[in-house]
VOVOBA-189711 format. One record per atom (N, C-alpha, C): x, y, z; residue number from 1; chain; atom name. Coordinates in pm, whole numbers, plus 50000, padded with zeros to 5 digits. Layout:
! residues N
<site <X; Y; Z>; NUM; 'A'; 'CA'>
...
//
This chain:
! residues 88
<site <83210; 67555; 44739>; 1; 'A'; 'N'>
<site <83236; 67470; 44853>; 1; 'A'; 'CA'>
<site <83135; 67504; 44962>; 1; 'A'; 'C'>
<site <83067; 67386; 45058>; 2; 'A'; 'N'>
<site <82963; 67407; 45129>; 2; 'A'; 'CA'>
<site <83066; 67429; 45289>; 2; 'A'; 'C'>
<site <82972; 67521; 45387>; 3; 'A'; 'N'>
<site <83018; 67519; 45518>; 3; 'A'; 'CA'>
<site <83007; 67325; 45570>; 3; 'A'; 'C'>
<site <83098; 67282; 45618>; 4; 'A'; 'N'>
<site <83062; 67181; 45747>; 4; 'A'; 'CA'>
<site <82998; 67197; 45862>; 4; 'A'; 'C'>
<site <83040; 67341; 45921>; 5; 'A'; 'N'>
<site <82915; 67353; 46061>; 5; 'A'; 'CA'>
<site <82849; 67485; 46065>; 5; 'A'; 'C'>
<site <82721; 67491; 46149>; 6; 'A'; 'N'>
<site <82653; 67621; 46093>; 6; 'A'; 'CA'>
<site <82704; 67766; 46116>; 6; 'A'; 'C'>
<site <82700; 67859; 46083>; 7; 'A'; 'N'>
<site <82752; 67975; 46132>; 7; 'A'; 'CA'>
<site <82786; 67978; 46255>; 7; 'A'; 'C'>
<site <82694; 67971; 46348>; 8; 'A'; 'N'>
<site <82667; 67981; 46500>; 8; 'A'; 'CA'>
<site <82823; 67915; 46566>; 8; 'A'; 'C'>
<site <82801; 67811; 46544>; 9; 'A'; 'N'>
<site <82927; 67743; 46554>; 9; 'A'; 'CA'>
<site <83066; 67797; 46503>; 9; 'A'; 'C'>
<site <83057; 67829; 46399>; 10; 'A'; 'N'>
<site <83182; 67868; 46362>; 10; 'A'; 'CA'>
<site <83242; 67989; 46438>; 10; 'A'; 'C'>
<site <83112; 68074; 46455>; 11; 'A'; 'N'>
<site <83185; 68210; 46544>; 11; 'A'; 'CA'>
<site <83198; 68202; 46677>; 11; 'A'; 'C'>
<site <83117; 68125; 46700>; 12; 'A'; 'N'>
<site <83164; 68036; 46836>; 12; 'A'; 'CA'>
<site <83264; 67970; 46890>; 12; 'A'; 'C'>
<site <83295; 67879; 46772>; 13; 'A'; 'N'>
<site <83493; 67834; 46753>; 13; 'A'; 'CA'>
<site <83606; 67924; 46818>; 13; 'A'; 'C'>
<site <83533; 68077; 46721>; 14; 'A'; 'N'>
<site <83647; 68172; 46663>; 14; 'A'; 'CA'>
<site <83665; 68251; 46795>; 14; 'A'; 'C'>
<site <83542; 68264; 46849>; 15; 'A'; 'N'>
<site <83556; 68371; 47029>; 15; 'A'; 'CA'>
<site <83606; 68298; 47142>; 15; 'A'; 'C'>
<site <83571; 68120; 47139>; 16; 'A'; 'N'>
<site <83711; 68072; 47244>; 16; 'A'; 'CA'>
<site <83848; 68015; 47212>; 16; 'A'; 'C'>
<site <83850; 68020; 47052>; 17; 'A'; 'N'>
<site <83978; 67982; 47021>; 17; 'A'; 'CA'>
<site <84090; 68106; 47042>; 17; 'A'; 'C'>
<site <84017; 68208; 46998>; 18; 'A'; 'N'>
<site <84085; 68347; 47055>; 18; 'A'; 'CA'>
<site <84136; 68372; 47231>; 18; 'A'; 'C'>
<site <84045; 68335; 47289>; 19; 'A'; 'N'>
<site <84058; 68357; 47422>; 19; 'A'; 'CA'>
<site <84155; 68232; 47498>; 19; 'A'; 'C'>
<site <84173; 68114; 47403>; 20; 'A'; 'N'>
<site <84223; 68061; 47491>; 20; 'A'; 'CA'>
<site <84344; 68042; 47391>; 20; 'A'; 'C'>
<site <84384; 68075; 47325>; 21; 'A'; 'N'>
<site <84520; 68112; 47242>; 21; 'A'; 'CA'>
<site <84568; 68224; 47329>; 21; 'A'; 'C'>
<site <84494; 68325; 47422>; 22; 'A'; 'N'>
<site <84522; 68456; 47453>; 22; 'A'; 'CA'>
<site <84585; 68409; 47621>; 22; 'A'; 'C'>
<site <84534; 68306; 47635>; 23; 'A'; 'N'>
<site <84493; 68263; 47825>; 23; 'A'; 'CA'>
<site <84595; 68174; 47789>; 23; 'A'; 'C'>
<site <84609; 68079; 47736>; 24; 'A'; 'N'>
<site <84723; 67948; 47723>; 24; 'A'; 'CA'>
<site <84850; 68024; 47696>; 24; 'A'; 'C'>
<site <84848; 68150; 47614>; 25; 'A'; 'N'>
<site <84955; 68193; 47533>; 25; 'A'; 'CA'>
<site <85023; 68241; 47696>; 25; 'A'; 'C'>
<site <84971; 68301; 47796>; 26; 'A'; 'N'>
<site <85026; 68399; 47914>; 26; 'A'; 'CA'>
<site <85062; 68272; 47997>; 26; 'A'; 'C'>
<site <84950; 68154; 48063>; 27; 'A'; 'N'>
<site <85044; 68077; 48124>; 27; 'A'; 'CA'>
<site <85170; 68018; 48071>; 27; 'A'; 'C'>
<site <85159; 67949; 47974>; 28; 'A'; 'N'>
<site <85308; 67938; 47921>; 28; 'A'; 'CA'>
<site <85461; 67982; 47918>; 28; 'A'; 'C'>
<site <85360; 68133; 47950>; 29; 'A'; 'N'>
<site <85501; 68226; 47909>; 29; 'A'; 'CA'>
<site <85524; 68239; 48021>; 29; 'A'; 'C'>
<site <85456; 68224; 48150>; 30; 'A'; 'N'>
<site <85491; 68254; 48271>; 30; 'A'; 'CA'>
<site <85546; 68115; 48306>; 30; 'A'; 'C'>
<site <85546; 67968; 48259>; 31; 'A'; 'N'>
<site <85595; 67820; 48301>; 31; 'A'; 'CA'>
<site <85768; 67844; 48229>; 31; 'A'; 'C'>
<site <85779; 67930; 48102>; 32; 'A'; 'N'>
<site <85897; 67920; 48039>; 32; 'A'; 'CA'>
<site <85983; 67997; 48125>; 32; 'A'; 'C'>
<site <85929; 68068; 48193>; 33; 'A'; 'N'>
<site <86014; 68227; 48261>; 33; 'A'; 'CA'>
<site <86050; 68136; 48416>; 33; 'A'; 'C'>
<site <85988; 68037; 48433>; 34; 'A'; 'N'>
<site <85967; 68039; 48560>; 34; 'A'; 'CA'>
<site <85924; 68164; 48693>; 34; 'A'; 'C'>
<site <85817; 68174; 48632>; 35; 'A'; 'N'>
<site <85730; 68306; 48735>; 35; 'A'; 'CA'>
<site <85703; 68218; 48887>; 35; 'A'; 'C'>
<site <85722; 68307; 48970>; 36; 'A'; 'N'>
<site <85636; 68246; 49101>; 36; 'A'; 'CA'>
<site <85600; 68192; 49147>; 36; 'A'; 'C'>
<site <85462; 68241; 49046>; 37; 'A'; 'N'>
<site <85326; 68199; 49043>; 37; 'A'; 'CA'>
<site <85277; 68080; 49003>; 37; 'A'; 'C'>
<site <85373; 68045; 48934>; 38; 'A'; 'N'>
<site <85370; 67911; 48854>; 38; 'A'; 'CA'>
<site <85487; 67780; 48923>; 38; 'A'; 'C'>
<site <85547; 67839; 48937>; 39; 'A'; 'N'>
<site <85699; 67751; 49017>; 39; 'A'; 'CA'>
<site <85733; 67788; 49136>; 39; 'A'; 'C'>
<site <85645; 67853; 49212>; 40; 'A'; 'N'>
<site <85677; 67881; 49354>; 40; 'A'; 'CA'>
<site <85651; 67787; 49508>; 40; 'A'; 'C'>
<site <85535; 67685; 49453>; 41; 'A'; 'N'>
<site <85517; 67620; 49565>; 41; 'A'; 'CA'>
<site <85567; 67428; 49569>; 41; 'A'; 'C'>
<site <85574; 67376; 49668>; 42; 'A'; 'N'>
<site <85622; 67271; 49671>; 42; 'A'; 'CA'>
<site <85563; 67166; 49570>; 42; 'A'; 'C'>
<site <85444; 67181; 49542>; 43; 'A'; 'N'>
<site <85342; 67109; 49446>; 43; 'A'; 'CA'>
<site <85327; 67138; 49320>; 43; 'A'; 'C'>
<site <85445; 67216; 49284>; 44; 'A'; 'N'>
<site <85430; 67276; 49179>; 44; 'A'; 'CA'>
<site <85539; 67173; 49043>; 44; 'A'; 'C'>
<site <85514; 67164; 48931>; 45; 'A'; 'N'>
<site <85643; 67110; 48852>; 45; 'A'; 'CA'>
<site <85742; 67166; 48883>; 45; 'A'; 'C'>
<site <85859; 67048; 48837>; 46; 'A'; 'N'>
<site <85990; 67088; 48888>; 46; 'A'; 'CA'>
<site <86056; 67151; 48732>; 46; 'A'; 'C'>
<site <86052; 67084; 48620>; 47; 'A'; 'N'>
<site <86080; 67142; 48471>; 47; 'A'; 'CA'>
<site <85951; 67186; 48472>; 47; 'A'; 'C'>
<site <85960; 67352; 48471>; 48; 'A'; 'N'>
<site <85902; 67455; 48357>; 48; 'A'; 'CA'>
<site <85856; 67470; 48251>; 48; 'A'; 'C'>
<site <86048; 67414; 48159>; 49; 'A'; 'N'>
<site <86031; 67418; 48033>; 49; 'A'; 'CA'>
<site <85938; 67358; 47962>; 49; 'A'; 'C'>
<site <85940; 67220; 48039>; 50; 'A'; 'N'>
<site <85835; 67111; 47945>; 50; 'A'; 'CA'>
<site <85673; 67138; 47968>; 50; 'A'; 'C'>
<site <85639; 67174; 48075>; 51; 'A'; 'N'>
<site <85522; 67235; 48101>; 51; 'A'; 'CA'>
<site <85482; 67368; 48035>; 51; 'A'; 'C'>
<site <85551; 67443; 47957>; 52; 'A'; 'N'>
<site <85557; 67547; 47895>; 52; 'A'; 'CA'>
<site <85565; 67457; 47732>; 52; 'A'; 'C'>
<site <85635; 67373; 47697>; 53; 'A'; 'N'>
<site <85615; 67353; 47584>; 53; 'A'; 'CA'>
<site <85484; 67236; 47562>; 53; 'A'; 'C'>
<site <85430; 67151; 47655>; 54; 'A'; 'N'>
<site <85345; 67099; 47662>; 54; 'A'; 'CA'>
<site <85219; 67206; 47656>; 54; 'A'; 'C'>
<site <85144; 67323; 47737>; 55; 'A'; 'N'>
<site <85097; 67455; 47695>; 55; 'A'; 'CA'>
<site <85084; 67512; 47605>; 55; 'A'; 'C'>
<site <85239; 67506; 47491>; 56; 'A'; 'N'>
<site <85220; 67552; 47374>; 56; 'A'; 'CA'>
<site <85202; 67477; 47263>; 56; 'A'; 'C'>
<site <85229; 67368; 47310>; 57; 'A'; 'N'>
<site <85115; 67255; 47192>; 57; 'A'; 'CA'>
<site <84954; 67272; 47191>; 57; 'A'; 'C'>
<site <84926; 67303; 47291>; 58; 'A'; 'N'>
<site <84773; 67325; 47308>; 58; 'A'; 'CA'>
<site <84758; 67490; 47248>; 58; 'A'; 'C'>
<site <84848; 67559; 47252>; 59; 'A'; 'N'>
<site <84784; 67661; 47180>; 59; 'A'; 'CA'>
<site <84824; 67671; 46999>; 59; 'A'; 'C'>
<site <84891; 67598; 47001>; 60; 'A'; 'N'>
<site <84917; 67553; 46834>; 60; 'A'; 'CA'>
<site <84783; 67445; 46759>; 60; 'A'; 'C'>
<site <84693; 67368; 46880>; 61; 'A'; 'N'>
<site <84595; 67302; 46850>; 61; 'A'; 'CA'>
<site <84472; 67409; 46810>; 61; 'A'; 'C'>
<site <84464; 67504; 46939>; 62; 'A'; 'N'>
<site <84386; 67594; 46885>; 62; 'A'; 'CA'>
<site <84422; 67704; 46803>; 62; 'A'; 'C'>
<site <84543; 67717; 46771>; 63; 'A'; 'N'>
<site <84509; 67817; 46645>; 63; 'A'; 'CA'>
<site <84502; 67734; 46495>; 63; 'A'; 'C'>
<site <84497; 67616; 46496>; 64; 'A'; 'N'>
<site <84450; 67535; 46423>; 64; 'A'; 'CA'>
<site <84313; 67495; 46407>; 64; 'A'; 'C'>
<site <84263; 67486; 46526>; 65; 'A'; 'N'>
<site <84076; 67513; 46536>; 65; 'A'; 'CA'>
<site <84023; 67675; 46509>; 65; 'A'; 'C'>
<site <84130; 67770; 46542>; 66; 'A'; 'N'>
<site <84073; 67928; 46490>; 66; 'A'; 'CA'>
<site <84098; 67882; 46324>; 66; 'A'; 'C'>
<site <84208; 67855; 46274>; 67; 'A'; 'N'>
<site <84197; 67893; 46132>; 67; 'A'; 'CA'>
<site <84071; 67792; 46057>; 67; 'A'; 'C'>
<site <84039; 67658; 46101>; 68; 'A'; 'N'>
<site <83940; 67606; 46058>; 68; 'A'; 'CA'>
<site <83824; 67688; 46055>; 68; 'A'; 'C'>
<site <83747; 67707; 46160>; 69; 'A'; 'N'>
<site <83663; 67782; 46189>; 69; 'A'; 'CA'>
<site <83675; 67908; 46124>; 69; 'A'; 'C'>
<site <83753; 68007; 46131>; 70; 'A'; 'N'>
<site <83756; 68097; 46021>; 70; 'A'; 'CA'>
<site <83708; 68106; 45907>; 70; 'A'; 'C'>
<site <83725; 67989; 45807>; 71; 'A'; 'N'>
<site <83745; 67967; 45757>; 71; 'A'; 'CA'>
<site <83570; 67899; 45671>; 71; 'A'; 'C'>
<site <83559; 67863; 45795>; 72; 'A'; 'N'>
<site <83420; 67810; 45769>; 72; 'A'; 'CA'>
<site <83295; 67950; 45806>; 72; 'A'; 'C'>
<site <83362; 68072; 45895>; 73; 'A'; 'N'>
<site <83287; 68146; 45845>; 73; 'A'; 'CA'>
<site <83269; 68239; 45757>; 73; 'A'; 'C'>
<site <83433; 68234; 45690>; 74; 'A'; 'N'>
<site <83430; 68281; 45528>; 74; 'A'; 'CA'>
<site <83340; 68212; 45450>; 74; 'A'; 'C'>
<site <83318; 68103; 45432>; 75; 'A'; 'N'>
<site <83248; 68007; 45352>; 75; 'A'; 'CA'>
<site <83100; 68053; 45345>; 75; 'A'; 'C'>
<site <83028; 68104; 45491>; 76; 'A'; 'N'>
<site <82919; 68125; 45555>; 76; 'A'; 'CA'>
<site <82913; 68266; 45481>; 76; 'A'; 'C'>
<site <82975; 68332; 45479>; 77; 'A'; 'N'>
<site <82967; 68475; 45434>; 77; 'A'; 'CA'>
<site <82956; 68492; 45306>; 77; 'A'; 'C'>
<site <83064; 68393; 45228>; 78; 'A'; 'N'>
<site <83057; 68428; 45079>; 78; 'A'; 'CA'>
<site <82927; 68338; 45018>; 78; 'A'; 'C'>
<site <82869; 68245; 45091>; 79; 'A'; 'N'>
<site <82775; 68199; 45067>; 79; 'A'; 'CA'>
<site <82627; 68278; 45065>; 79; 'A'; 'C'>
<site <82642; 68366; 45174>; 80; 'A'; 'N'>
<site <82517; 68470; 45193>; 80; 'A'; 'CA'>
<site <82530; 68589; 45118>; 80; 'A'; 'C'>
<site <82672; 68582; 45065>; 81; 'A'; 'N'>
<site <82668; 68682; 44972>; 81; 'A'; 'CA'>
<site <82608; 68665; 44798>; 81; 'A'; 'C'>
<site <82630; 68549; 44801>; 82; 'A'; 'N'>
<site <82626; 68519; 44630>; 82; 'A'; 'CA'>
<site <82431; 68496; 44651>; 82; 'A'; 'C'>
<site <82375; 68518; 44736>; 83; 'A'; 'N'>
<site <82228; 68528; 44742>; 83; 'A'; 'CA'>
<site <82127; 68406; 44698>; 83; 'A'; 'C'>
<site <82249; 68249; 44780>; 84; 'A'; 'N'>
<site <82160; 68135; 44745>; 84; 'A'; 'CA'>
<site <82039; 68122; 44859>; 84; 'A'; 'C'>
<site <81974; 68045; 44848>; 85; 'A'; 'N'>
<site <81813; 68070; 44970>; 85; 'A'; 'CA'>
<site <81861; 67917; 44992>; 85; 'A'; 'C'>
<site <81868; 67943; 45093>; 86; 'A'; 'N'>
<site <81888; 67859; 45187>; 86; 'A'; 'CA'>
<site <81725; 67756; 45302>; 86; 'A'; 'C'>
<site <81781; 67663; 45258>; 87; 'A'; 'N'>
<site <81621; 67559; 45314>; 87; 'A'; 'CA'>
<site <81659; 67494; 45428>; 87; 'A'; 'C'>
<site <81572; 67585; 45523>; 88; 'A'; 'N'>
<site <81608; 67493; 45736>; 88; 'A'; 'CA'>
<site <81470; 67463; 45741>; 88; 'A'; 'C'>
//
């Protein structure tokens, strides 16, 4: 099976899908808790919850773009392993 996008990309995927699975994962948890910081000012949502589960749809999107990407740089790896020569 061939990669779809080039290495570069793929590990590229994999370092902001991480970070923002890591960053989405904390606001959320602070919209579900109702923190403060998040529900403290007049301009702020009034349901939490749904703003916390709306948040965690977006981090269920990206750990769906991490496992793609992963995935494609397994492909990248076992490809450079089996020692085909590659033409750019």
């Amino acid at each position: 099976m061939k990669p779809l996008v080039s290495a570069f990309n793929a590990y590229t995927c994999i370092v902001i899908s991480v970070f923002a699975i890591v960053i989405l994962s904390a606001i959320g948890s602070m919209f579900a808790s109702g923190h403060h910081t998040m529900m403290g000012s007049t301009e702020d949502p009034k349901d939490g919850g749904k703003v916390a589960a709306a948040v965690f749809g977006a981090v269920i999107v990206y750990a769906i773009f991490l496992l793609f990407c992963s995935s494609q740089a397994f492909l990248h790896a076992r490809q450079h392993r089996s020692g085909e020569i590659a033409l750019r």
